[in-house]
N, C-alpha and C positions, 0 to 999 in steps of 0.2 A: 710623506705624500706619495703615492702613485701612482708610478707614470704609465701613461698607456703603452704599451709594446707598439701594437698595432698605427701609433701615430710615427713610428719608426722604421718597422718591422713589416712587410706586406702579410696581411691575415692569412694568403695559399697557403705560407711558411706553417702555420699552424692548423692545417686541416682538419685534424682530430681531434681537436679540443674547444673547448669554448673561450676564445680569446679573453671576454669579459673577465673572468677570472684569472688573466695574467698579471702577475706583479714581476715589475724588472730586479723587482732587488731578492725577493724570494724564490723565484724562479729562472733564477740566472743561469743555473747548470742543465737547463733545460732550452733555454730559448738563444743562448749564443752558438751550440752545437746545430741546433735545427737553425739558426738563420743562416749560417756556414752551408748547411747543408744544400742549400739552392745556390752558392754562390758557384761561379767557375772563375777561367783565366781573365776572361771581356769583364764582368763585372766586379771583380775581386775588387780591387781599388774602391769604387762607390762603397761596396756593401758593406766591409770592413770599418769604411769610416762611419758610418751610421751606427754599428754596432760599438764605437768609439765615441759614439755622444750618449751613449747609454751607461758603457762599463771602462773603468779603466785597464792599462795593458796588463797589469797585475791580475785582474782577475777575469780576461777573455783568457790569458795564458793559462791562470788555476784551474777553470772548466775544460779547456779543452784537454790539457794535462790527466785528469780527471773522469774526462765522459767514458760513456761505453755506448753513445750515441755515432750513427753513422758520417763520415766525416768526408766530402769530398777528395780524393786522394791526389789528385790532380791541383787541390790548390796546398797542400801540405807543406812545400817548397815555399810558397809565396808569404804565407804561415811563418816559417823559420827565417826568412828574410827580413819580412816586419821589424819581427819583434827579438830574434834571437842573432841576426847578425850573422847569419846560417847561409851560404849558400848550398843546395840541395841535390844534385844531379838532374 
């Protein structure tokens, strides 16, 4: 089945595309890098867990592991916190 991104995901996140056409599960290495990408320090926590009702840690870790999509650098830290137990400088 599915799911709509955009019932998750604010559509800004996807500017240049036709959201209608997003599938969360095919398009995954594409839509957890761009929804990262609007996040900062203030909404980190929210955005995160919404991207967590979509994918599991295993595979926001394999995308971002993975992207060559731009990635806010500022939440990088908060990133390895999560999910690796990382603290970051």
């Amino acid at each position: 089945m599915k799911k709509s991104v955009t019932s998750y995901i604010p559509s800004y996140c996807f500017w240049d595309i036709n959201t209608n056409t997003l599938d969360a599960t095919e398009d995954k290495s594409f839509i957890i890098p761009r929804a990262l990408y609007f996040t900062d320090k203030k909404s980190f926590k929210k955005d995160i867990e919404i991207l967590e009702k979509l994918y599991s840690k295993n595979e926001i870790i394999s995308e971002l592991n993975s992207t060559n999509e731009i990635i806010n650098s500022s939440i990088l830290p908060l990133i390895a916190k999560r999910y690796l137990d990382i603290e970051l400088g």
